[in-house]
N, CA, C and O atoms as a printed pandas DataFrame, in Angstrom:
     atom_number atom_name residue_name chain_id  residue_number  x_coord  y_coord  z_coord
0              1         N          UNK        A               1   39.437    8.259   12.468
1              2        CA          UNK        A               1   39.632    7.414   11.314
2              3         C          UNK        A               1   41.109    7.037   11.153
3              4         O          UNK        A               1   41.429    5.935   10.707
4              5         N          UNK        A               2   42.046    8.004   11.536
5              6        CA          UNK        A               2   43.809    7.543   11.186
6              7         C          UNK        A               2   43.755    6.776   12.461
7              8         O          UNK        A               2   43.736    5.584   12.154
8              9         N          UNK        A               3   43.720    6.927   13.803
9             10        CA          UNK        A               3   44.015    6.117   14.461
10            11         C          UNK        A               3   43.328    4.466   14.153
11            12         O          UNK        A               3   44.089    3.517   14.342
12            13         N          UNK        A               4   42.047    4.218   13.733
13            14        CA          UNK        A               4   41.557    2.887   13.160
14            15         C          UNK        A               4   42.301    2.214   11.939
15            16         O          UNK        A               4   42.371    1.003   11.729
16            17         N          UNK        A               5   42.811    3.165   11.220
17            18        CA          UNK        A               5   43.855    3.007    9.957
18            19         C          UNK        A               5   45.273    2.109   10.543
19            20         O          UNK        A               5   45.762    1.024   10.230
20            21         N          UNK        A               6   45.623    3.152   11.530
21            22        CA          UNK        A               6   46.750    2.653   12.240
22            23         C          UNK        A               6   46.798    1.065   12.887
23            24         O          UNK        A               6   47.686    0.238   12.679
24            25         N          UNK        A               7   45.621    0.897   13.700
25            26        CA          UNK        A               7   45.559   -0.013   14.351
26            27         C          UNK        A               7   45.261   -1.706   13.516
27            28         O          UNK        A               7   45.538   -2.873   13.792
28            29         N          UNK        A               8   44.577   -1.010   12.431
29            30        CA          UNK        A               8   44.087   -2.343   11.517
30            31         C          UNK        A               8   45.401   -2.472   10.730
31            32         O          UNK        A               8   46.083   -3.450   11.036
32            33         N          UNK        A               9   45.861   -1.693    9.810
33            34        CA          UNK        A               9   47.567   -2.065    9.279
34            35         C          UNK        A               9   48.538   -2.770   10.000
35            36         O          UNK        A               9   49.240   -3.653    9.508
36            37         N          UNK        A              10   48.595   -2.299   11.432
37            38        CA          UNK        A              10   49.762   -2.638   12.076
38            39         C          UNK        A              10   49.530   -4.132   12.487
39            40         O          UNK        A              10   50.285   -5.092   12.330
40            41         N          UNK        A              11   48.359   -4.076   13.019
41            42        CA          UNK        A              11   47.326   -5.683   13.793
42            43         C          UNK        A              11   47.713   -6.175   12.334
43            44         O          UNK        A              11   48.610   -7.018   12.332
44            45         N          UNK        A              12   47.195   -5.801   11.055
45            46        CA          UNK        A              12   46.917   -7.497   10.016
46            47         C          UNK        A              12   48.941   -7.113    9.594
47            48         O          UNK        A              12   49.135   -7.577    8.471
48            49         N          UNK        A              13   49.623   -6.786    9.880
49            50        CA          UNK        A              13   50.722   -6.548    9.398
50            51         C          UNK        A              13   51.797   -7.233   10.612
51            52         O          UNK        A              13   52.987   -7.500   10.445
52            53         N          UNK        A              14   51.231   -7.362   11.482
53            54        CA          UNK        A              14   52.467   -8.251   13.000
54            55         C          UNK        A              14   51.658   -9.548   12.705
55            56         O          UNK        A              14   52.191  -10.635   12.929
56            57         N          UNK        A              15   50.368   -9.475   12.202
57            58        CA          UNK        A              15   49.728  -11.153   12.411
58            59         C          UNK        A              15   50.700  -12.168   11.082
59            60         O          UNK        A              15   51.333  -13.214   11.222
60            61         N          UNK        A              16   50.458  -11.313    9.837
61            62        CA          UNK        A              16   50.824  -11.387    9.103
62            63         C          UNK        A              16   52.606  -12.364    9.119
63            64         O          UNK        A              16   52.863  -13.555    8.945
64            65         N          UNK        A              17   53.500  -11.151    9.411
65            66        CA          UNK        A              17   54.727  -11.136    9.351
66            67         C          UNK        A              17   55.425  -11.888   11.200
67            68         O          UNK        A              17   56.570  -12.326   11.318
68            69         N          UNK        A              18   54.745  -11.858   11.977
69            70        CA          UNK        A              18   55.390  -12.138   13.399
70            71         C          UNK        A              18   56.400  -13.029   12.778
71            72         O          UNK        A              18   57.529  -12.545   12.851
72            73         N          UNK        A              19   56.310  -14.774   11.889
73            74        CA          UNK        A              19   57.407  -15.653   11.982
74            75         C          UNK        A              19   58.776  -14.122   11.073
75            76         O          UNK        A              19   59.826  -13.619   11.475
76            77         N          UNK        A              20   57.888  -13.927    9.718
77            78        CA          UNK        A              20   59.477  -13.837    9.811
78            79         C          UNK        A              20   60.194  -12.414   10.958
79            80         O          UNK        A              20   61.291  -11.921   10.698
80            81         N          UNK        A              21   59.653  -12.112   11.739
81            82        CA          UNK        A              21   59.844  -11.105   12.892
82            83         C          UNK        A              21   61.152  -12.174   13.854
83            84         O          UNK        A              21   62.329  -12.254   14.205
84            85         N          UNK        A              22   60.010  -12.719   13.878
85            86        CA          UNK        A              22   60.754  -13.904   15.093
86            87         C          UNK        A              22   62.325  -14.084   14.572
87            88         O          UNK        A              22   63.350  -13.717   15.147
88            89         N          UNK        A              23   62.172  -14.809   13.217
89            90        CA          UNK        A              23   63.646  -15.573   13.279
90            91         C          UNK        A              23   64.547  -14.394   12.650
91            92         O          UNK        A              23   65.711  -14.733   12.438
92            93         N          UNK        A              24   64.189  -12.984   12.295
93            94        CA          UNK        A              24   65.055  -12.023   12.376
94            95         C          UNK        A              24   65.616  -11.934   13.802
95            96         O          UNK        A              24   66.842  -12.043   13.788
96            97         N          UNK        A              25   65.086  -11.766   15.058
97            98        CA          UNK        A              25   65.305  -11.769   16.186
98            99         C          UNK        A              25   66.447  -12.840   16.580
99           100         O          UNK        A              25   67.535  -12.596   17.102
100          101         N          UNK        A              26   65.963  -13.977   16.231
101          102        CA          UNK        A              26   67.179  -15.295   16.278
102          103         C          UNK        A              26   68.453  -14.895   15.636
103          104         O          UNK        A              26   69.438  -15.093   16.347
104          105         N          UNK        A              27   68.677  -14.387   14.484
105          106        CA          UNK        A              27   69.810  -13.545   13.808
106          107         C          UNK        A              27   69.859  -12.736   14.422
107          108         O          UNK        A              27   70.793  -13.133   15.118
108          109         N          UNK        A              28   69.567  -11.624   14.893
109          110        CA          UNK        A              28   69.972  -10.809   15.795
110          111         C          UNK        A              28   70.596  -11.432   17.062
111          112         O          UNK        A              28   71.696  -10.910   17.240
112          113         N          UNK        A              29   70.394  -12.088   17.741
113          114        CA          UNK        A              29   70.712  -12.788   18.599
114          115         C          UNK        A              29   72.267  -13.676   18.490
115          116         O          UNK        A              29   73.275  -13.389   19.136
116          117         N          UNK        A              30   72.152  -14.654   17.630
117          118        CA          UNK        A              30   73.066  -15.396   16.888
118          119         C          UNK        A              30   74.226  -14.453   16.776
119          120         O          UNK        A              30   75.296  -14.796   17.279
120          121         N          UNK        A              31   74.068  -12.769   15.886
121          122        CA          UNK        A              31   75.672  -12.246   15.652
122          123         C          UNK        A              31   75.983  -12.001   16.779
123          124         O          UNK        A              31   76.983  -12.495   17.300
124          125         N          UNK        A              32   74.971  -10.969   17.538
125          126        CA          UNK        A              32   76.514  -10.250   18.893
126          127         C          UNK        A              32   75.216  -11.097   19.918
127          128         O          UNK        A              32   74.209  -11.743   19.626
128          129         N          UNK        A              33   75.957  -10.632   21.397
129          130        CA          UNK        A              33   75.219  -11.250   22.836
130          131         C          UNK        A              33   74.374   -9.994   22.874
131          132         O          UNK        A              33   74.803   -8.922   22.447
132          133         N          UNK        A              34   73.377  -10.117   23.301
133          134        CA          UNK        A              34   72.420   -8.835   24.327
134          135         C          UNK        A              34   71.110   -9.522   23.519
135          136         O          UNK        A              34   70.940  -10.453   22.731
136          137         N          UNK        A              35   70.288   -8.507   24.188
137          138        CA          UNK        A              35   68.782   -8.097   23.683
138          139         C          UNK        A              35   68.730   -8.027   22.251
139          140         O          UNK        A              35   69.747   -7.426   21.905
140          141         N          UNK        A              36   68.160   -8.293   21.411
141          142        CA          UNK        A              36   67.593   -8.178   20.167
142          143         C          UNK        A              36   66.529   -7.053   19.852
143          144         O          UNK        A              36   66.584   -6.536   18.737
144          145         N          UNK        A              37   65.470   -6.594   20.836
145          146        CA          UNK        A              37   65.213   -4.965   21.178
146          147         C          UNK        A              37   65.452   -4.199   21.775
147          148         O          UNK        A              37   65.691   -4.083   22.976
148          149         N          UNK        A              38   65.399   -3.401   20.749
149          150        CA          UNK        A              38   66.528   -1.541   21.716
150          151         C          UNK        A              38   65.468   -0.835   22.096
151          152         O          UNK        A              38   64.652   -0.475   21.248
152          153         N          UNK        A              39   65.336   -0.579   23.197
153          154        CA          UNK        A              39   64.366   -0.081   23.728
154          155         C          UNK        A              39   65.061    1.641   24.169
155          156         O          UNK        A              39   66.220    1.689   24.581
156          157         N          UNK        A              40   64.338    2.793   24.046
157          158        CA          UNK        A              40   64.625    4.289   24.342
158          159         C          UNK        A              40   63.737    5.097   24.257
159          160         O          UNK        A              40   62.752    5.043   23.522
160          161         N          UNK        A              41   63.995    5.811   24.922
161          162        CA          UNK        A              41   63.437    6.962   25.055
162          163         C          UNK        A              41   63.288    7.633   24.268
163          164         O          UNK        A              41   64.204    7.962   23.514
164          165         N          UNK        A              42   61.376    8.328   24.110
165          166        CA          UNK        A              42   61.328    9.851   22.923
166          167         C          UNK        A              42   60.489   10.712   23.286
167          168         O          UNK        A              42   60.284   10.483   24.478
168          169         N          UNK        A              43   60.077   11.292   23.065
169          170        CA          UNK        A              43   59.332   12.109   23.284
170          171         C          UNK        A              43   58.292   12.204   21.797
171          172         O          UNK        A              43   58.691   12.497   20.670
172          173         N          UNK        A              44   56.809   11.844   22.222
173          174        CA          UNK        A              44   55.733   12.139   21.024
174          175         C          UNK        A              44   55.162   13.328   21.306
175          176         O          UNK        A              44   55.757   14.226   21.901
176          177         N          UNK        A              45   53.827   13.412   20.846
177          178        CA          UNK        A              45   52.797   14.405   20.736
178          179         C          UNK        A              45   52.757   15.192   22.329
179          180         O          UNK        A              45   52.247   14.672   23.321
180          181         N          UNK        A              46   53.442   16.599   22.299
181          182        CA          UNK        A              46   53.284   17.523   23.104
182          183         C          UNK        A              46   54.214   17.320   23.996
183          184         O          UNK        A              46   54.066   17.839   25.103
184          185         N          UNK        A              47   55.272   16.596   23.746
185          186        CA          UNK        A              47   56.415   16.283   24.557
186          187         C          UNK        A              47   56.595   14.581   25.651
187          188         O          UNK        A              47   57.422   13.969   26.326
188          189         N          UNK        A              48   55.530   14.521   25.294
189          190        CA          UNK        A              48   54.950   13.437   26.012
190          191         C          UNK        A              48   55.845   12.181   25.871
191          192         O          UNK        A              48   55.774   11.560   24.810
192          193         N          UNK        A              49   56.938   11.620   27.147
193          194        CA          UNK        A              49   57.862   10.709   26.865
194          195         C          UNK        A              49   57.078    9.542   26.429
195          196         O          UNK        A              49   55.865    9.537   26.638
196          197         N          UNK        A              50   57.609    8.635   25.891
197          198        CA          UNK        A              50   56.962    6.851   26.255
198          199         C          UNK        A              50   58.756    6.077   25.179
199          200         O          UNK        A              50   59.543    6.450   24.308
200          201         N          UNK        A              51   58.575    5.241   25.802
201          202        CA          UNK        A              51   60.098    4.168   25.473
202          203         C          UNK        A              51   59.332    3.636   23.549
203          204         O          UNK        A              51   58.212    3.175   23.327
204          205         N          UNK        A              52   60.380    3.923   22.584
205          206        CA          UNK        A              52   60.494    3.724   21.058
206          207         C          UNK        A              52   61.103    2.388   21.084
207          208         O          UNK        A              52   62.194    2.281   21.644
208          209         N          UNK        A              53   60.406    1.074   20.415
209          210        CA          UNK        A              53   61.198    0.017   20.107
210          211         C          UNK        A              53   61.858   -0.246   18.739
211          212         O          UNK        A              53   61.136   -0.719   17.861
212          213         N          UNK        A              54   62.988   -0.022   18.497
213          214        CA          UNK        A              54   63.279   -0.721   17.563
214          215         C          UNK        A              54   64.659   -2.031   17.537
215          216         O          UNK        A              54   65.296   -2.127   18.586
216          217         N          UNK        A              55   65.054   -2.959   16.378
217          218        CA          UNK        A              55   65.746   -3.938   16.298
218          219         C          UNK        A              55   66.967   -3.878   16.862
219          220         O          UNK        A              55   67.529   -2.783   16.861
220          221         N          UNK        A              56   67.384   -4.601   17.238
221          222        CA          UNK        A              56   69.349   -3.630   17.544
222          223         C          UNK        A              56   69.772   -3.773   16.494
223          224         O          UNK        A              56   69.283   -4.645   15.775
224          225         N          UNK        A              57   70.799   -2.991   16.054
225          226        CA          UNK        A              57   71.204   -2.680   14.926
226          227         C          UNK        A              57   73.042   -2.735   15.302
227          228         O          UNK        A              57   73.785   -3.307   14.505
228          229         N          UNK        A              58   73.426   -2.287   16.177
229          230        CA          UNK        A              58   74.318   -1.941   17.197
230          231         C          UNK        A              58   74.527   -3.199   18.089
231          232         O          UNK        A              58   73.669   -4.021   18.408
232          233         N          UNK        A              59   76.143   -3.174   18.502
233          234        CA          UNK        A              59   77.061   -4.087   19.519
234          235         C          UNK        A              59   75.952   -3.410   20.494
235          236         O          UNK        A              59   75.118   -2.538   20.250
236          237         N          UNK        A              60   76.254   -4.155   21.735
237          238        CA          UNK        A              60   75.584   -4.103   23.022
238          239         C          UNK        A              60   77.177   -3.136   23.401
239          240         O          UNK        A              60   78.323   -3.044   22.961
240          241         N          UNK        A              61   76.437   -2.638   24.345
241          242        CA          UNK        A              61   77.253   -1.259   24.950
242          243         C          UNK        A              61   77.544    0.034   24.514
243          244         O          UNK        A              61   78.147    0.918   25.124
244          245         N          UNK        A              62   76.905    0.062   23.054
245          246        CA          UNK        A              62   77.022    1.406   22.642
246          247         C          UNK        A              62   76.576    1.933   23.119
247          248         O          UNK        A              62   75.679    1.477   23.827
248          249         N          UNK        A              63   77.009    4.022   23.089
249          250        CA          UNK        A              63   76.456    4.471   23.617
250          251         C          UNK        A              63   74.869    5.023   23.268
251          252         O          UNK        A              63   74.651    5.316   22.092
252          253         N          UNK        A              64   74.103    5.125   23.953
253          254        CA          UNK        A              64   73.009    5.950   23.623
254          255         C          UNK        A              64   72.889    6.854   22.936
255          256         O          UNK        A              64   72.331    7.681   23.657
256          257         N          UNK        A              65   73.056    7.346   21.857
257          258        CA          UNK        A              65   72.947    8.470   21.546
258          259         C          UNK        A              65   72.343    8.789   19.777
259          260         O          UNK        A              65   71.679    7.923   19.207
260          261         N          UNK        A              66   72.603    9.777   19.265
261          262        CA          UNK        A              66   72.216    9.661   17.448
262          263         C          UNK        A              66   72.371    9.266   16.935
263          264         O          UNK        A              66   73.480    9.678   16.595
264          265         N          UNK        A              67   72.048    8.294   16.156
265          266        CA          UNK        A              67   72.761    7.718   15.418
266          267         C          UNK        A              67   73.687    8.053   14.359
267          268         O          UNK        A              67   74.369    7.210   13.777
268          269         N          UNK        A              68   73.706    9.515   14.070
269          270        CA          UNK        A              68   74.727    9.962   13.383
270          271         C          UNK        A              68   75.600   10.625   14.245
271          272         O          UNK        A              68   76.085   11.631   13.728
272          273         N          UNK        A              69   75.951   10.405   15.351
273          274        CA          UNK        A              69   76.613   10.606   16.551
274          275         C          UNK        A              69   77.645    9.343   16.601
275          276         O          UNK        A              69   78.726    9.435   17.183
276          277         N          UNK        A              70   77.261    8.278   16.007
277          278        CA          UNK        A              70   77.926    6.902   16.530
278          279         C          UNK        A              70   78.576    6.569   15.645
279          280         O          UNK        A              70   78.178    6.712   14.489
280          281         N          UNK        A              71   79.912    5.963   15.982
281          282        CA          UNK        A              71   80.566    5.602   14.905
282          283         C          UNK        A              71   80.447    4.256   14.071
283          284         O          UNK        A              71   80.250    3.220   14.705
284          285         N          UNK        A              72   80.553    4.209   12.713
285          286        CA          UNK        A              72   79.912    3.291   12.323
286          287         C          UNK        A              72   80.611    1.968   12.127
287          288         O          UNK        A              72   80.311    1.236   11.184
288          289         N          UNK        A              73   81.770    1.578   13.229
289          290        CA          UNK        A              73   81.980    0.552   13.359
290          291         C          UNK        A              73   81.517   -0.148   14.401
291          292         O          UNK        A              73   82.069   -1.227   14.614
292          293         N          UNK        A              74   80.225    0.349   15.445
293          294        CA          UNK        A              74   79.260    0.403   16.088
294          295         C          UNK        A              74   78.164   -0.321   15.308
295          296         O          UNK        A              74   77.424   -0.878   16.119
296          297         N          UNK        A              75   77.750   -0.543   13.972
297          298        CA          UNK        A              75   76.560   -1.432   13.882
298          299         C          UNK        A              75   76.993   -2.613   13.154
299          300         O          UNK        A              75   77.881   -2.636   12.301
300          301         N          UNK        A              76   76.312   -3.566   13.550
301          302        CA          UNK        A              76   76.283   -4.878   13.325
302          303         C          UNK        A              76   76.301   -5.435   11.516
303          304         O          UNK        A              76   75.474   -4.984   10.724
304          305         N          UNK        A              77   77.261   -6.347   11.142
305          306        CA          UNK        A              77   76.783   -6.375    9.851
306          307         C          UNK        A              77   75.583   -6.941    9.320
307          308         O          UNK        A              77   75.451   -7.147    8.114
308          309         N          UNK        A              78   74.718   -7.195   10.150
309          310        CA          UNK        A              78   73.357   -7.775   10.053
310          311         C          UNK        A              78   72.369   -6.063   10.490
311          312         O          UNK        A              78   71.364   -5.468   10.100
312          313         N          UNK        A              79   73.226   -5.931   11.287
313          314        CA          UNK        A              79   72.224   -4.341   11.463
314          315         C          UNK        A              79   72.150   -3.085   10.169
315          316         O          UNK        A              79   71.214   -2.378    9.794
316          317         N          UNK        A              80   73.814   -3.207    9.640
317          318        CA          UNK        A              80   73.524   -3.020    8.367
318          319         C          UNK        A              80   72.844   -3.001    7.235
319          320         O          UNK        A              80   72.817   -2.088    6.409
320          321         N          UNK        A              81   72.196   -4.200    7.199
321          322        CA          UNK        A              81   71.185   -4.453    6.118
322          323         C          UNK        A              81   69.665   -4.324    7.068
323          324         O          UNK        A              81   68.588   -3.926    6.624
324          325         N          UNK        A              82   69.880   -4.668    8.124
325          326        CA          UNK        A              82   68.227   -4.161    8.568
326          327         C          UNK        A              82   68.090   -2.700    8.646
327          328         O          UNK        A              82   66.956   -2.227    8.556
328          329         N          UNK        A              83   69.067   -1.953    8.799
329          330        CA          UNK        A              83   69.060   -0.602    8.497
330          331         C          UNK        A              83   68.515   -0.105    7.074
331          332         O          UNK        A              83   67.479    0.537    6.902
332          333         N          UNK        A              84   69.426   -0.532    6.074
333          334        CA          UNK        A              84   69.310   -0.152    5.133
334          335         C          UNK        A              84   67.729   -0.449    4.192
335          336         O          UNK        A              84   67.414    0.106    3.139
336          337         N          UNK        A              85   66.991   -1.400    4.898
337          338        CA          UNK        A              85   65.748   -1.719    4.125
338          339         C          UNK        A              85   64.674   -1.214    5.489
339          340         O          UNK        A              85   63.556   -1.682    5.702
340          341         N          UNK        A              86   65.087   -0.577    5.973
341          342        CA          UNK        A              86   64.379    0.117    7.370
342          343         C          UNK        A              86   63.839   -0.867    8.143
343          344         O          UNK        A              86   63.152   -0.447    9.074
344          345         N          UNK        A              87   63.963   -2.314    8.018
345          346        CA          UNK        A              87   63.380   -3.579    8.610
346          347         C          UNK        A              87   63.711   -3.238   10.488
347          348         O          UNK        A              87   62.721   -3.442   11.191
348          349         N          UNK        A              88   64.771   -2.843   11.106
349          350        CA          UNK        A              88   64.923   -2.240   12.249
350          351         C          UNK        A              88   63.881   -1.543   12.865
351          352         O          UNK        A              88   63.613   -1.602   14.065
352          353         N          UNK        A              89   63.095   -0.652   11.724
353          354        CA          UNK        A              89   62.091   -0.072   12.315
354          355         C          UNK        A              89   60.819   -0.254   12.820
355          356         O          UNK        A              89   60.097    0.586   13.358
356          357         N          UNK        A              90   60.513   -1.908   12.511
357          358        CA          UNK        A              90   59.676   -2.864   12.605
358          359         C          UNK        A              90   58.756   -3.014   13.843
359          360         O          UNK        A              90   57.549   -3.233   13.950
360          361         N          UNK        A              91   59.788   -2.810   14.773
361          362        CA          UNK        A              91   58.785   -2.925   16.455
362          363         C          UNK        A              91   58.271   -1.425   16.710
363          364         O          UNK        A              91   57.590   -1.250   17.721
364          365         N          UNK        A              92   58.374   -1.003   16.389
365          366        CA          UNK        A              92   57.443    0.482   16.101
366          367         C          UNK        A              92   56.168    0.029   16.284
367          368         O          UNK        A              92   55.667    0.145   17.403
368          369         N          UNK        A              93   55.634   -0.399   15.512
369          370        CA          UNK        A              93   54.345   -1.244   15.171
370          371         C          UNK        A              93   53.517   -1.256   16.327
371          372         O          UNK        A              93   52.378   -0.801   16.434
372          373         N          UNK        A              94   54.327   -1.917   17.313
373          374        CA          UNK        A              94   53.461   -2.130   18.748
374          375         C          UNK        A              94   53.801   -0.374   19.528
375          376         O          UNK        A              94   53.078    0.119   20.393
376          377         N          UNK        A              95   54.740    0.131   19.089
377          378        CA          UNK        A              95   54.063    1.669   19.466
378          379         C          UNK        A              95   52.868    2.064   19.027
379          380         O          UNK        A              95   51.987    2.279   19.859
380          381         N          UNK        A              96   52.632    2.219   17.759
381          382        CA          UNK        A              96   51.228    3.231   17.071
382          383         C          UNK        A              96   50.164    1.725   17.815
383          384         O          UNK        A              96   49.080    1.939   18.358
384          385         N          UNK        A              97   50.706    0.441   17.690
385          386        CA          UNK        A              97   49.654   -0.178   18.307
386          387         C          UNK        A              97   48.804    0.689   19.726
387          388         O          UNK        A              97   47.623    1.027   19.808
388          389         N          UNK        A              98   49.742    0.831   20.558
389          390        CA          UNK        A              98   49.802    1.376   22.005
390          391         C          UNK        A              98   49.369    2.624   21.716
391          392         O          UNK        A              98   48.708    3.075   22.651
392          393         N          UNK        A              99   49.487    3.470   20.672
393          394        CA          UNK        A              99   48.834    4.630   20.753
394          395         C          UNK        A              99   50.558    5.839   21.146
395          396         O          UNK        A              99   50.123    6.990   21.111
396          397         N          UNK        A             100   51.300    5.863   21.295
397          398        CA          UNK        A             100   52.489    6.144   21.315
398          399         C          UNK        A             100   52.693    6.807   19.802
399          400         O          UNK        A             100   53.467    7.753   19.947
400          401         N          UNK        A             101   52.417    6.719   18.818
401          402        CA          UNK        A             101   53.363    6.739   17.516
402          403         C          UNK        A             101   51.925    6.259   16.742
403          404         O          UNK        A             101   51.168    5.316   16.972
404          405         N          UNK        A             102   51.883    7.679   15.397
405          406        CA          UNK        A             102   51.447    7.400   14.069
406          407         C          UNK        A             102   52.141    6.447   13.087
407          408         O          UNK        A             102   53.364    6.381   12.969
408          409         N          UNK        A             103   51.111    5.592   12.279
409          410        CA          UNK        A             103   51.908    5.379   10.574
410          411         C          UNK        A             103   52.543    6.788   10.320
411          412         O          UNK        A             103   53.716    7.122   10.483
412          413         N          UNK        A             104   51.494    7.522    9.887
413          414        CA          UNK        A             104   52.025    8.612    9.304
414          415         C          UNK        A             104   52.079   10.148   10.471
415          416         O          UNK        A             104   51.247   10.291   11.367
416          417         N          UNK        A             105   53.114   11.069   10.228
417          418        CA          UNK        A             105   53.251   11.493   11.494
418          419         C          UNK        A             105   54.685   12.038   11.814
419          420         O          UNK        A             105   55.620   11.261   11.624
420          421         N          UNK        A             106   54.896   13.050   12.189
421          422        CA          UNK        A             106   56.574   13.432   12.644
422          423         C          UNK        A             106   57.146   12.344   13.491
423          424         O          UNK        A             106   56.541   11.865   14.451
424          425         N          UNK        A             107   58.114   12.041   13.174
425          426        CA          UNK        A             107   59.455   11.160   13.823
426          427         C          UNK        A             107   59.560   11.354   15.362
427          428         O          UNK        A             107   59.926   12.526   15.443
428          429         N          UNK        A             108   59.454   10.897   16.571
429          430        CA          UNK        A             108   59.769   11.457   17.805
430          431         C          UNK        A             108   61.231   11.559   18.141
431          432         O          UNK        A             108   62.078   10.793   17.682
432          433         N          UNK        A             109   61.465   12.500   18.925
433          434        CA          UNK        A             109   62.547   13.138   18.826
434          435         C          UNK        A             109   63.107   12.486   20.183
435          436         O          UNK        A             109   62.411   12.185   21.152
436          437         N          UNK        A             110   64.617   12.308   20.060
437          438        CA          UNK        A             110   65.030   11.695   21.333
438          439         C          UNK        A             110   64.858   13.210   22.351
439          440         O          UNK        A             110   64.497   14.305   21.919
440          441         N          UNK        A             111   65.205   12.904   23.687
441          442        CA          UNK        A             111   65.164   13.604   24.345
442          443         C          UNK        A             111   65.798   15.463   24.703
443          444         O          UNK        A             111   65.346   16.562   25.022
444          445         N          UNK        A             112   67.040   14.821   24.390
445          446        CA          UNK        A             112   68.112   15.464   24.138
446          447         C          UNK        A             112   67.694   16.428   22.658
447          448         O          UNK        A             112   68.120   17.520   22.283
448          449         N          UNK        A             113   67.125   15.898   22.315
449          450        CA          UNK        A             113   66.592   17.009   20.496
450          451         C          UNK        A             113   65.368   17.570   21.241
451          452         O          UNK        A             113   64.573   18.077   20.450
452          453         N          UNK        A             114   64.985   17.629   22.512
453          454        CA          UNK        A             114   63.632   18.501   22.701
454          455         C          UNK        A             114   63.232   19.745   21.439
455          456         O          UNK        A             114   62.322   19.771   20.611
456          457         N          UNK        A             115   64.120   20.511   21.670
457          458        CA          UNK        A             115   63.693   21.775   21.197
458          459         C          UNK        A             115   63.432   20.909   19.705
459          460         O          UNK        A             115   63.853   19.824   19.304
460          461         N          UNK        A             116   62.403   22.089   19.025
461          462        CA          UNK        A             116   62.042   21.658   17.390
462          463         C          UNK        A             116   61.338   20.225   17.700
463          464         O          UNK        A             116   61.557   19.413   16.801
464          465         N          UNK        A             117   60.659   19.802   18.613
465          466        CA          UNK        A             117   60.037   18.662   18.930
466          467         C          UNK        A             117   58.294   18.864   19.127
467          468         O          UNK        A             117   57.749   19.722   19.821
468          469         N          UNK        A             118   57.532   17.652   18.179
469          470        CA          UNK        A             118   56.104   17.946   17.897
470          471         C          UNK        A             118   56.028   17.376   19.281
471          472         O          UNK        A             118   54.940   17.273   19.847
């Protein structure tokens, strides 16, 4: 039943929202050069890797790492505010789509945080 939960929210919620998805992406694009999705590595259920999408938030070339690791003249002033209204966290969506990632559900842990990892 949660996984059908998952799949119907996320499906009427990307059908829904894709334009304004899209021309967030175009702003993303528009402030710095690179990709507009940050694609990385996590680890879900039982350790099990699969690549986490979310918005860039961040100059291109930062490093990989925590985000409370990074210094915060490292995110974008547009990443700023997609941060702050969690809108960054948006391509997730097509994770729990994929079966990767719950709505509801522990956070996957980057790699490097194994230990204390569902």
């Amino acid at each position: 039943m949660k996984r059908a939960l998952d799949v119907l929210a996320c499906a009427l919620f990307l059908a829904v929202f894709w334009p304004v998805l899209l021309l967030i992406i175009i702003a993303i694009r528009l402030q710095s050069p690179g990709k507009a999705i940050f694609a990385q590595a996590r680890l879900g259920r039982n350790g099990r890797p699969f690549t986490c999408y979310k918005l860039r938030t961040m100059y291109s070339g930062t490093a990989n790492l925590p985000t409370h690791q990074v210094e915060a003249s490292a995110v974008t002033p547009f990443g700023e505010l997609l941060r702050r209204f969690k809108i960054d966290e948006l391509p997730q969506l097509w994770n729990v789509l994929a079966g990767d990632m719950s709505l509801v559900g522990p956070r996957p842990c980057l790699p490097s945080q194994a230990t204390g990892c569902i």
